[in-house]
PAZALO-180227 format. One record per residue (C-alpha): residue number from 1; z, x, y. Coordinates in steps of 0.2 Angstrom, whole numbers, plus 5000, padded with zeros to 4 digits. Last residue first. Example, Ala and Ser with C-alpha at 12.3 -4.5 7.8 and 13.67 -1.06 7.14 Angstrom:
REM PAZALO-180227
<2,<5036,5068,4995>>
<1,<5039,5062,4978>>
//
This chain:
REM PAZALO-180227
<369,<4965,5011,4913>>
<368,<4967,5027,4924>>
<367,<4975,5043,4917>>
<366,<4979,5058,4929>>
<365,<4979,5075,4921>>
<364,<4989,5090,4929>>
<363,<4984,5107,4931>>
<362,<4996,5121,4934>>
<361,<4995,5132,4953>>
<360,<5005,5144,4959>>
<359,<5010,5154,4975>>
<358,<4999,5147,4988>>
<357,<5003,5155,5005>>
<356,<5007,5146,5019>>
<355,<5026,5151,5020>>
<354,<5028,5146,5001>>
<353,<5014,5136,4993>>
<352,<5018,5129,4978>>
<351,<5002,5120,4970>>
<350,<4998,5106,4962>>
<349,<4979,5101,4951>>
<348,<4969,5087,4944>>
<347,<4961,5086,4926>>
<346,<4954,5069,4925>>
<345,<4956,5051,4933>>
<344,<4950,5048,4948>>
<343,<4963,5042,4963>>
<342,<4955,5030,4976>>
<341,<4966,5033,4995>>
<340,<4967,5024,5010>>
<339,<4973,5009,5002>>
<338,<4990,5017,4989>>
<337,<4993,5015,4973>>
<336,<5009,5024,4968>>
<335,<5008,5040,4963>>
<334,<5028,5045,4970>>
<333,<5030,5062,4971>>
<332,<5047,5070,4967>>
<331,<5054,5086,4970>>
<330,<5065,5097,4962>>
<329,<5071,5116,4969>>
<328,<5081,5127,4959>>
<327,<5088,5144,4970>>
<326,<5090,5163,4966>>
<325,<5099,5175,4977>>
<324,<5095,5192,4979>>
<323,<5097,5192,4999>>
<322,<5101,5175,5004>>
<321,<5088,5161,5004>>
<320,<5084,5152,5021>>
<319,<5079,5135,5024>>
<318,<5061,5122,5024>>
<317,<5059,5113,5011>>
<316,<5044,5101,5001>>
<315,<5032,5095,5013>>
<314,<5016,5089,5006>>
<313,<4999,5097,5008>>
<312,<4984,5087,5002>>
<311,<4969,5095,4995>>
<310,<4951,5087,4990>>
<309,<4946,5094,4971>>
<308,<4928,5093,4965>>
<307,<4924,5080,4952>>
<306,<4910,5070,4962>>
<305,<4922,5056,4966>>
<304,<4936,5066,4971>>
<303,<4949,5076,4960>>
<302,<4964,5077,4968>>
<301,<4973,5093,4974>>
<300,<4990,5091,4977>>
<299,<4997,5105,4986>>
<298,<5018,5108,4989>>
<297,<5027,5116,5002>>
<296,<5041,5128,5005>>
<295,<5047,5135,5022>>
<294,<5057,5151,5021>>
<293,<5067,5159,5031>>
<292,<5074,5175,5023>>
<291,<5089,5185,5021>>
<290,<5088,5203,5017>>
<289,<5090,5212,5004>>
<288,<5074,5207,4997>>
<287,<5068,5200,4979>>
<286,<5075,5183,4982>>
<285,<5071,5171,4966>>
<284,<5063,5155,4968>>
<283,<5065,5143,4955>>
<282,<5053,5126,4955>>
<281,<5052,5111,4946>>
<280,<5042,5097,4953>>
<279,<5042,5079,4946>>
<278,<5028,5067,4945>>
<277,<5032,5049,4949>>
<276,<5024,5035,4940>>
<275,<5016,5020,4948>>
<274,<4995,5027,4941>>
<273,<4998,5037,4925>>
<272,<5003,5052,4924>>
<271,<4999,5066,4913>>
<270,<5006,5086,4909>>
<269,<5026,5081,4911>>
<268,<5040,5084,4920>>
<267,<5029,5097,4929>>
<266,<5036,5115,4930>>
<265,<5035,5129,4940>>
<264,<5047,5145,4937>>
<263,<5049,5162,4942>>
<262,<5041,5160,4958>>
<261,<5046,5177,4966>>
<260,<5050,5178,4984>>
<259,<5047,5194,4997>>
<258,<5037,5184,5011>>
<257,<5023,5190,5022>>
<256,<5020,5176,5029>>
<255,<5036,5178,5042>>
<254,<5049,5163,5049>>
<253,<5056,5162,5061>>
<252,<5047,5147,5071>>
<251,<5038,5154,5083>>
<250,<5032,5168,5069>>
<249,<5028,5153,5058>>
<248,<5014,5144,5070>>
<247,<5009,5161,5074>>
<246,<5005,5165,5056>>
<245,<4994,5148,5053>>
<244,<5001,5143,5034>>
<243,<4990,5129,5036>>
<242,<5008,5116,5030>>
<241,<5014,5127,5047>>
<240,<5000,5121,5058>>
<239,<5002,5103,5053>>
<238,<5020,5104,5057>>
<237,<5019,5114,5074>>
<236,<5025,5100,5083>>
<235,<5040,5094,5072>>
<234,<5047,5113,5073>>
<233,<5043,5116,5091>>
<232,<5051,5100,5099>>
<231,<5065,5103,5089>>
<230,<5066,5120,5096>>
<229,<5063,5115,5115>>
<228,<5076,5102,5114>>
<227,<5088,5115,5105>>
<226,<5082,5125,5122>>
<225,<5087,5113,5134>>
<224,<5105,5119,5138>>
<223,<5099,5138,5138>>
<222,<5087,5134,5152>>
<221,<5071,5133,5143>>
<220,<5057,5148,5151>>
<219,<5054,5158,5135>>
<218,<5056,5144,5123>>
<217,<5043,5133,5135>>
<216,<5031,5149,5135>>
<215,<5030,5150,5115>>
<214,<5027,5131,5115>>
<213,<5014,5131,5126>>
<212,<5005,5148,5119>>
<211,<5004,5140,5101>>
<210,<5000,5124,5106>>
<209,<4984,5130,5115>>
<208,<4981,5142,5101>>
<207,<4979,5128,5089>>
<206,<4964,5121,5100>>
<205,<4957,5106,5089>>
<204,<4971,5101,5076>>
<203,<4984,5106,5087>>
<202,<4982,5095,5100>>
<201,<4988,5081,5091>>
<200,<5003,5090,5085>>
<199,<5007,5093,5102>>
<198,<5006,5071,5104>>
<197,<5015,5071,5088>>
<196,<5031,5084,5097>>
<195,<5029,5074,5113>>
<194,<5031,5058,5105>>
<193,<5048,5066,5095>>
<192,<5055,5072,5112>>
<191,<5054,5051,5119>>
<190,<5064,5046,5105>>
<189,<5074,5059,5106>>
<188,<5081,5053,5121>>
<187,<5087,5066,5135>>
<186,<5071,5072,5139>>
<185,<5068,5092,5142>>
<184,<5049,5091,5136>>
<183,<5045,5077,5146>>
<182,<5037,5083,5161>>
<181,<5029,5097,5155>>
<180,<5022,5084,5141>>
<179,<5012,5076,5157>>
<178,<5007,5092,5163>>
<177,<4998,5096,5146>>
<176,<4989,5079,5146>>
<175,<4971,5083,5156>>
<174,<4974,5103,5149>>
<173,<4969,5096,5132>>
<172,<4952,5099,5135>>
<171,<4941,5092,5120>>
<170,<4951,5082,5111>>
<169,<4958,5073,5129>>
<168,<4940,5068,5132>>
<167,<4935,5062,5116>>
<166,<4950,5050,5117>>
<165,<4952,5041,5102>>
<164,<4956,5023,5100>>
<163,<4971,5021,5093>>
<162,<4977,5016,5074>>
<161,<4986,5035,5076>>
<160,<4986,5041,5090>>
<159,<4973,5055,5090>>
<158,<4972,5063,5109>>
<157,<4988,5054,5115>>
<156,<4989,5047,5130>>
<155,<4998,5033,5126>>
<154,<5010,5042,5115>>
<153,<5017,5052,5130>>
<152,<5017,5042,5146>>
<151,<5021,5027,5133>>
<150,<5038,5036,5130>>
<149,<5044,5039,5146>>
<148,<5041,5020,5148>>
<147,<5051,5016,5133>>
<146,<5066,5028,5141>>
<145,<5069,5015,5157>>
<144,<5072,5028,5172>>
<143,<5055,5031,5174>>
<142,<5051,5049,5180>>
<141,<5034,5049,5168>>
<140,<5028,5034,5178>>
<139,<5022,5044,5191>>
<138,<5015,5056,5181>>
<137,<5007,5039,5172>>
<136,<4999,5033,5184>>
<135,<4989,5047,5192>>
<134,<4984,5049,5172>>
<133,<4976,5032,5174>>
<132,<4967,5036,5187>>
<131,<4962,5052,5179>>
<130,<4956,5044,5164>>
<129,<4945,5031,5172>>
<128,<4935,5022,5158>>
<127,<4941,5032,5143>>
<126,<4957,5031,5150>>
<125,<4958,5014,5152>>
<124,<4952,5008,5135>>
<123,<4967,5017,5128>>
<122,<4980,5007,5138>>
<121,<4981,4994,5124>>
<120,<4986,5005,5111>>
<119,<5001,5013,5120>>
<118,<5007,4999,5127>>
<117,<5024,4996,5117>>
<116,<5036,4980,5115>>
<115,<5047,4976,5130>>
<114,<5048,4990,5140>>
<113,<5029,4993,5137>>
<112,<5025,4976,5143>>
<111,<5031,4979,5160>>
<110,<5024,4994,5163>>
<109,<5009,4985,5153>>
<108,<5007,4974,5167>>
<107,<5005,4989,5181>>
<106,<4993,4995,5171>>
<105,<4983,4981,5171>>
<104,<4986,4973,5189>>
<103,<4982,4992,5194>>
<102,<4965,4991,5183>>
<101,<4957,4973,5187>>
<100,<4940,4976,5178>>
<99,<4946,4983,5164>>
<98,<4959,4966,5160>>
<97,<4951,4958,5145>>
<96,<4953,4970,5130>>
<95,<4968,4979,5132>>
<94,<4976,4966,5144>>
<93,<4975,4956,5127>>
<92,<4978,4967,5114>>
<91,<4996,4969,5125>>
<90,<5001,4950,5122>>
<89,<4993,4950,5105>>
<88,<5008,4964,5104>>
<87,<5021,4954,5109>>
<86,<5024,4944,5093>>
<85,<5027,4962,5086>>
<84,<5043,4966,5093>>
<83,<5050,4955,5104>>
<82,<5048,4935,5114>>
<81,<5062,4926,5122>>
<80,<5063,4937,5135>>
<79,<5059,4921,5149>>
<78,<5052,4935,5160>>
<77,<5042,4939,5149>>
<76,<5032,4921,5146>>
<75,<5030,4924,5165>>
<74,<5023,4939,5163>>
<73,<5008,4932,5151>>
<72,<5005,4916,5163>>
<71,<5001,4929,5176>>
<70,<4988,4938,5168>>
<69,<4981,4921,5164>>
<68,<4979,4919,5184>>
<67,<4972,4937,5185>>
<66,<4960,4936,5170>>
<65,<4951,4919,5175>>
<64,<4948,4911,5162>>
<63,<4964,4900,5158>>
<62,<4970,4903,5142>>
<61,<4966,4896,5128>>
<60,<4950,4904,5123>>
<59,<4952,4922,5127>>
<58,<4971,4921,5120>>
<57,<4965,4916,5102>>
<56,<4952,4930,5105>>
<55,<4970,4938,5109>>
<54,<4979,4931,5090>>
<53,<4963,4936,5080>>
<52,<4963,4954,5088>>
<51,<4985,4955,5081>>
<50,<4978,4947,5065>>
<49,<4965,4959,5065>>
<48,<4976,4976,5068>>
<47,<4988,4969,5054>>
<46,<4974,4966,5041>>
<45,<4967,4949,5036>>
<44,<4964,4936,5023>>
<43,<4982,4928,5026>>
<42,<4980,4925,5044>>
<41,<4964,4914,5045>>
<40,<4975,4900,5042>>
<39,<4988,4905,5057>>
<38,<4976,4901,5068>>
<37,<4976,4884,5068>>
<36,<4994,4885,5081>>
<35,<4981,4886,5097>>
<34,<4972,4870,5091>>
<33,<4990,4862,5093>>
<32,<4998,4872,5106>>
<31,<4983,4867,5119>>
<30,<4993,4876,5134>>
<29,<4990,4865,5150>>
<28,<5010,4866,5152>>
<27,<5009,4882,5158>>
<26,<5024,4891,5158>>
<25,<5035,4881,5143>>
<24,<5018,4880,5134>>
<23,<5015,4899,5134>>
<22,<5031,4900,5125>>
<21,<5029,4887,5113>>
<20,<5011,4893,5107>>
<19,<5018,4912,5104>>
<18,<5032,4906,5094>>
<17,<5021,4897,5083>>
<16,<5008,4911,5082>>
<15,<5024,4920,5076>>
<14,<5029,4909,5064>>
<13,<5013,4909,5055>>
<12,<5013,4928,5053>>
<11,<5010,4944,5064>>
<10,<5024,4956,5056>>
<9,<5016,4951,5038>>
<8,<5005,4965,5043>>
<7,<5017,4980,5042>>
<6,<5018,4987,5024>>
<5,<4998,4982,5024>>
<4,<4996,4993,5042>>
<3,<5007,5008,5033>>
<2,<4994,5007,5017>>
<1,<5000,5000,5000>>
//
């Protein structure tokens, strides 16, 4: 089951219900009833259609004319008897419809985003004015409500996941770098961890960019920020490390050149079928005098379509061994059937790959009905 599947039931029946009532209490022109027939196109779809479903819904039945329907959504706000999901047709909505009437827009999803987020819905403003928009958001960036904070980060991501990319912000990431300067030192995690993903983002296209940010914010962070700067560092780096890029792991500690010994790495068994769990045994021995830092992963490679192998890179551990000593490590990976993946069966592959580099590898077989 996908994230979006897990999700979906979210926008359900009771929520088009809730929906209808509210934007009858402020506009009493509202057709509740025809509005309410939605929920039976509900169950065929996805999460990101029901919440596209639910605006078109919007489109029809509210008034035409973007501004005066605008309104009607912040009244129903105001009345905060809406959260969560049922709020996000609300932001589809702007998303979609309100282009031509930008500061209304934006200033709208201010207020939306406090309530339930606006980082989807503000895509299609940057890729129409992107610097407008980022004029916005350094502003909002000193916002005293943290959800805003947040938006200035995940909204502007490169790669949000479910979002619309931004081929502009892939390309050149100095257009968002000043906006993570102004977050870095945030007081809620929750704002930290978006500029960790939104680092992360950047990463896949211009490493060295991350690289160099990250090493300068550690130089520069007043001693009272600097664990801020070091979370920051270890969750935006992530991808890099699973790559075993050596800079990625020199800002964090940690060395490729490692003096371990695999001694042992065992599969619980040699096939599995789809629902099971395969279990990894691994013993590391230290063969230095020295303590180390060392981040452990594991690779599945899984047989495609045509019978070569595609690679997946899981986190297993990342801590530091004693000199000499000897440590058991046991993981387990779930198989479970899952939307954005089609396992083959045959002879498939996992790996231990400690500080980037791959260790070794025993074959696994997968067994389909």
């Amino acid at each position: 089951m996908s994230e979006e599947s897990a999700f979906k039931n979210w926008i359900n029946p009771e929520v088009v219900k809730l929906l209808s009532s509210e934007l009858r209490a402020v506009h009493s022109e509202f057709n509740q009833k025809t509005f309410n027939r939605l929920s039976n196109q509900l169950a065929a779809l996805e999460l990101k259609a029901r919440v596209r479903l639910i605006a078109q819904g919007l489109v029809t039945h509210l008034p035409s004319n973007y501004l005066d329907a605008l309104q009607i959504i912040l009244k129903v706000l105001e009345r905060d008897k809406l959260s969560g999901f049922a709020l996000w047709p609300f932001s589809e909505y702007i998303g979609t419809q309100g282009l031509e009437h930008f500061d209304e827009s934006l200033e709208a999803m201010h207020r939306l985003t406090q309530k339930f987020t606006a980082e989807f819905s503000v895509r299609p403003f940057f890729l129409k004015d992107p610097e407008r928009v980022l004029k916005t958001f350094r502003a909002f960036a000193q916002s005293s409500d943290h959800h805003v904070r947040r938006w200035v980060s995940e909204g502007s991501r490169p790669l949000l996941p479910w979002g619309e990319k931004i081929p502009l912000f892939v390309r050149d990431p100095q257009h968002t770098l000043p906006l993570l300067e102004l977050l870095k030192y945030d007081n809620e995690l929750y704002v930290r961890k978006s500029v960790a993903n939104h680092l992360n983002d950047i990463s896949k296209h211009h490493p060295s960019v991350v690289i160099a940010t990250l090493s300068q914010w550690k130089k520069t962070a007043p001693a009272e920020h600097k664990p801020k700067i070091a979370w920051i560092t270890r969750h935006a780096l992530r991808t890099l490390i699973k790559k075993g890029n050596p800079a990625a792991l020199k800002l964090i500690g940690v060395s490729q050149t490692t003096q371990i010994s695999v001694k042992g790495f065992t599969l619980s068994k040699k096939s599995y079928r789809l629902g099971e769990s395969m279990e990894l045994s691994l013993r590391l021995l230290s063969t230095t005098k020295k303590p180390q830092k060392i981040v452990v992963d594991y690779v599945i490679h899984y047989m495609k379509a045509n019978g070569s192998l595609s690679k997946k890179v899981y986190k297993w551990k990342t801590f530091e061994i004693k000199a000499g000593e000897s440590q058991t490590l046991i993981k387990k990976h779930s198989l479970k059937k899952i939307t954005t993946m089609k396992f083959y069966a045959g002879e498939h592959q996992v790996s231990v790959q400690i500080n980037g580099v791959v260790m070794k590898t025993i074959n696994w077989k997968f067994i389909l009905p």
